[in-house]
C-alpha positions in Angstrom: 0.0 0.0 0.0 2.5 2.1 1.2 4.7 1.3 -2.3 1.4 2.3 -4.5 0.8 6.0 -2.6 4.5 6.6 -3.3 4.5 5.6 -7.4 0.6 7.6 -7.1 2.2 11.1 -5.3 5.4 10.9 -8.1 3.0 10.2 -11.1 0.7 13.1 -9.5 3.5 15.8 -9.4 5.4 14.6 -12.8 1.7 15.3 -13.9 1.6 18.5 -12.7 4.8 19.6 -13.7 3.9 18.3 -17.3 0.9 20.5 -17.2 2.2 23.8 -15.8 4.7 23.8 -18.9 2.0 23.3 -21.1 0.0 25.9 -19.9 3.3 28.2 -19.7 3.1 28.1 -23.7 -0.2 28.9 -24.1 0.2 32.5 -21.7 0.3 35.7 -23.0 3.7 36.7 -23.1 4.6 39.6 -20.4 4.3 42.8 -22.5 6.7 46.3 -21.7 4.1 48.5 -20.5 2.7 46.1 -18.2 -1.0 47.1 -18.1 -0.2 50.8 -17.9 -2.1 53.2 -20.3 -0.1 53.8 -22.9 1.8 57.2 -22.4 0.9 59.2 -25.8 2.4 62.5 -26.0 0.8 64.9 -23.4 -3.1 65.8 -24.2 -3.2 62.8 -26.2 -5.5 60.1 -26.0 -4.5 57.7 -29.2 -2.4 58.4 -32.5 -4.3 58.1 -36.1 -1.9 57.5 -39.5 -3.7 58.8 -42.4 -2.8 55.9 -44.9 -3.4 55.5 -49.3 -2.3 53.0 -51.1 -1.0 52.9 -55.1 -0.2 56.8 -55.9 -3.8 57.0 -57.3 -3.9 60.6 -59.0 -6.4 61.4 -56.8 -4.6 61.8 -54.0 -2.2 64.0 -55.7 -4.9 66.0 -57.2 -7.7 66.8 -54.3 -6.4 64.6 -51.1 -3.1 65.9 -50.5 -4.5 69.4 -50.8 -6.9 69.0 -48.6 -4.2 67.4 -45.9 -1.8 70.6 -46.7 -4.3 73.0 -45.9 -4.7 70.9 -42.4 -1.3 70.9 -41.9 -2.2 67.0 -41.7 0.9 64.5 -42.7 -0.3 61.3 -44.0 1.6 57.9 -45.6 1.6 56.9 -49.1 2.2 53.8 -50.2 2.8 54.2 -54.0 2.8 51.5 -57.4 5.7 52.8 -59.6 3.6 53.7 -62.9 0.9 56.0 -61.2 3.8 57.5 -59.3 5.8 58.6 -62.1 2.6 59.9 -64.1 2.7 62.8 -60.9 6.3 62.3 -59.9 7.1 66.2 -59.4 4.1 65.9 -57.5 5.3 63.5 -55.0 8.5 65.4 -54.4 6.1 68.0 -53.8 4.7 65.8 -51.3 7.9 64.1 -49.9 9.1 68.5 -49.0 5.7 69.2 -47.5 6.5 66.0 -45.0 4.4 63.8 -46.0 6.0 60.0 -45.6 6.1 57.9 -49.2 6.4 53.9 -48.4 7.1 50.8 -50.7 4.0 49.2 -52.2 6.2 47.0 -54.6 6.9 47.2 -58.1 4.1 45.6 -59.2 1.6 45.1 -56.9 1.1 41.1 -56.9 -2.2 39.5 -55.1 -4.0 36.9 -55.0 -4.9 35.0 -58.7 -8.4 34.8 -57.5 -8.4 38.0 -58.4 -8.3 38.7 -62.0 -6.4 41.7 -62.4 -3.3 39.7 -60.9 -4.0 36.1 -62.4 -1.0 36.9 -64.2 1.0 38.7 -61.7 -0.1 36.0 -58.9 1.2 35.5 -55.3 1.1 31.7 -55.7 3.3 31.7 -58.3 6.0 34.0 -55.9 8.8 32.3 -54.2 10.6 34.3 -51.5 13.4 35.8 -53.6 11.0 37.1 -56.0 9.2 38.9 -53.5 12.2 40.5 -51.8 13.3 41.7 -55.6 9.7 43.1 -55.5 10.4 45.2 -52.5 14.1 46.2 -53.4 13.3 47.6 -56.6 10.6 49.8 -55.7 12.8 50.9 -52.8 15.2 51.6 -55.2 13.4 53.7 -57.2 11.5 55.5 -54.6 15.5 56.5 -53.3 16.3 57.6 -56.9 13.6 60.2 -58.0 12.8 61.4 -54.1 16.1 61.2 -52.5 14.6 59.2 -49.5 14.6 55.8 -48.4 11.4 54.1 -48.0 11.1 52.7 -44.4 7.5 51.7 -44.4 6.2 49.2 -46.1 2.1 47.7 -47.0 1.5 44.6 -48.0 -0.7 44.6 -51.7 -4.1 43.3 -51.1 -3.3 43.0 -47.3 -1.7 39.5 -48.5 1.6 38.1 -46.7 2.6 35.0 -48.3 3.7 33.8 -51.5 3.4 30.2 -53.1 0.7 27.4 -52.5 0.2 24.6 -49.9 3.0 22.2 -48.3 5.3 25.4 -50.2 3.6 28.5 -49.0 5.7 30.9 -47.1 5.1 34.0 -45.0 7.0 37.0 -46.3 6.9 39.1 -43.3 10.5 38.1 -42.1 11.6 39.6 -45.6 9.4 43.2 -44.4 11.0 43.3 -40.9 14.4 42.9 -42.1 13.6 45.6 -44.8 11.2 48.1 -43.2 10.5 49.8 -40.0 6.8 48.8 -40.9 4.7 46.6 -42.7 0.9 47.5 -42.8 -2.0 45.6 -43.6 -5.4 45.8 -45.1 -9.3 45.2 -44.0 -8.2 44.3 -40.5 -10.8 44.5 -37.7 -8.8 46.8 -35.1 -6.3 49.6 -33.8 -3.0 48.4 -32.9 -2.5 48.1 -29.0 0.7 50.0 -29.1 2.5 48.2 -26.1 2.1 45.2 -28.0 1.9 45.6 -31.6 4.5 43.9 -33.8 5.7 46.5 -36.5 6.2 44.1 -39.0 2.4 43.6 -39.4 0.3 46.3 -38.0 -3.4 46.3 -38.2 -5.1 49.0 -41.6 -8.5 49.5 -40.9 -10.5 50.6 -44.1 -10.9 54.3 -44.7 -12.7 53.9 -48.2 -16.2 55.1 -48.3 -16.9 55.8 -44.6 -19.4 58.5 -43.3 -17.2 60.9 -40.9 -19.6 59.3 -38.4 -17.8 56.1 -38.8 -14.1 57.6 -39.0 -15.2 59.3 -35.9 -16.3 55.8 -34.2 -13.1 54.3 -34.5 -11.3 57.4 -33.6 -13.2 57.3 -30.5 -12.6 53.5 -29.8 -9.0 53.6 -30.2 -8.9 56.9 -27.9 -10.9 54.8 -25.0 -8.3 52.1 -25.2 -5.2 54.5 -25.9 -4.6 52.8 -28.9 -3.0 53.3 -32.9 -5.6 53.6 -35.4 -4.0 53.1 -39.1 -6.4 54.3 -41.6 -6.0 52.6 -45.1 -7.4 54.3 -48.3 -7.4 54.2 -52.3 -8.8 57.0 -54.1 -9.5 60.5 -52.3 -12.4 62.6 -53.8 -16.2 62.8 -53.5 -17.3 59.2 -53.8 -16.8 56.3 -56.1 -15.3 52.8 -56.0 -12.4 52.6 -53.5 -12.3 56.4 -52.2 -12.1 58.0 -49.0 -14.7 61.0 -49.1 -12.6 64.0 -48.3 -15.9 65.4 -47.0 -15.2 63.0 -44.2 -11.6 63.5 -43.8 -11.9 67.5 -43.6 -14.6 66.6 -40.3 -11.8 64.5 -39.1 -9.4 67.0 -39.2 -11.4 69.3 -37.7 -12.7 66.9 -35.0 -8.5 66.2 -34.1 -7.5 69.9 -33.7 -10.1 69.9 -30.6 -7.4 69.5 -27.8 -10.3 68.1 -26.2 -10.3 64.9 -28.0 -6.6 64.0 -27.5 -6.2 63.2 -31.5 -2.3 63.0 -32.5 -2.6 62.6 -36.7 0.8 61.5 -37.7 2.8 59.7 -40.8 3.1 55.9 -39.6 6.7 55.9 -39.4 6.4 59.1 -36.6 4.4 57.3 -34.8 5.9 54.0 -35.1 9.5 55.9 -33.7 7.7 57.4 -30.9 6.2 54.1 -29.7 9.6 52.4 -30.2 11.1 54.9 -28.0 8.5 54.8 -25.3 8.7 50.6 -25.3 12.7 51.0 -25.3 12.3 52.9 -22.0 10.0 51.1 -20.6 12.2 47.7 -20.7 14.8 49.1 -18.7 
């Protein structure tokens, strides 16, 4: 009897130890910041990036502006041809301090759709990708005279070839980029625990300032970073954030009562790395 309660108590705690590590995996990891509001610069309640995607002529035609006469910096992920089609334009842009990212050189998604059956992520390998990347960068450097150092992901989409072979390209982004930013996603980015190398872009296109305001107001409850993501920038249409709605926005963050900080993604991103970096010590 005595022999059994000793093999039971052994089995017992080996069991126990078995299932603590388990359960160690399966914890959120300990974050910077603890559970400490995030500490945005003083009056400020949450940080919005004003995000557009491909160089449509729009944006250099009506949105940006609209955003100069705001004194409002926003991020611009542009596609090579539609940049060059306005290029004095964007150096225009790049002086008046607004930040121009790397979209790729051509813009590869998904051949479900059929603008890219041709051009199709499932047909990438990794190297292909990163050549993707490192040309547009290399362009961007050559007719602006800046690096690019934030990057979005076309079509939101992050990996390249097909089944047992498909592989995640966001290692290639964080060795490449201070940012990577997605597309359609469903939230603001918790900025003590956020990985930069896939942030959260919540859809700008076609929403009421009622709407913008909403998730303005979410991400300010939870002190958090709301990245915008847009296409066109006019008066409605497929794809277009109504610059009705953006000129309310603007207004609606230069009340010092609602703690709005409107800022280029790569700002913001710096700002938050420096906070976190102090925190850890």
């Amino acid at each position: 009897m005595k022999r059994y309660t000793l093999f039971s108590t052994l089995w017992m705690s080996i069991f126990l130890l078995s299932a603590s590590m388990v359960m160690a995996q399966y914890q959120t990891p300990e974050r910077s910041g603890g559970d400490k509001p995030f500490p945005w610069p003083e009056g400020k309640r949450c940080a919005v990036s004003l995000t557009f995607d491909d160089a449509r002529l729009s944006q250099i035609d009506a949105g940006i502006p609209l955003l100069n006469q705001y004194n409002i910096k926003a991020t611009f992920y542009i596609s090579p041809r539609s940049f060059l089609r306005r290029i004095e334009g964007w150096k225009a842009a790049a002086a008046a301090g607004h930040e121009i990212g790397n979209h790729t050189m051509s813009h590869p998604c998904t051949g479900n759709y059929a603008f890219s059956r041709d051009n199709a992520l499932e047909d990438y390998d990794l190297d292909r990708i990163a050549k993707e990347m490192d040309d547009a960068n290399r362009l961007i450097f050559e007719r602006l005279q800046i690096p690019a150092v934030s990057f979005a992901y076309p079509c939101g989409q992050k990996f390249v070839g097909r089944g047992e072979n498909l592989k995640s390209y966001i290692p290639l982004v964080s060795q490449k980029f201070m940012t990577g930013r997605g597309w359609l996603d469903e939230s603001a980015n918790d900025p003590w625990f956020c990985d930069f190398s896939q942030l959260l872009g919540m859809e700008s296109d076609g929403k009421s300032f009622d709407e913008l305001k909403k998730r303005v107001d979410n991400a300010a409850k939870e002190r958090r970073w709301l990245i915008l993501a847009g296409h066109e920038m006019g008066s409605g249409g497929n794809q277009t954030t109504l610059l009705s709605s953006l000129k309310k926005l603007f207004q609606y963050a230069q009340d010092p009562a609602n703690g709005v900080w409107i800022d280029t993604v790569a700002s913001v991103a710096e700002y938050i790395q420096t906070v976190r970096a102090g925190a850890s010590r």
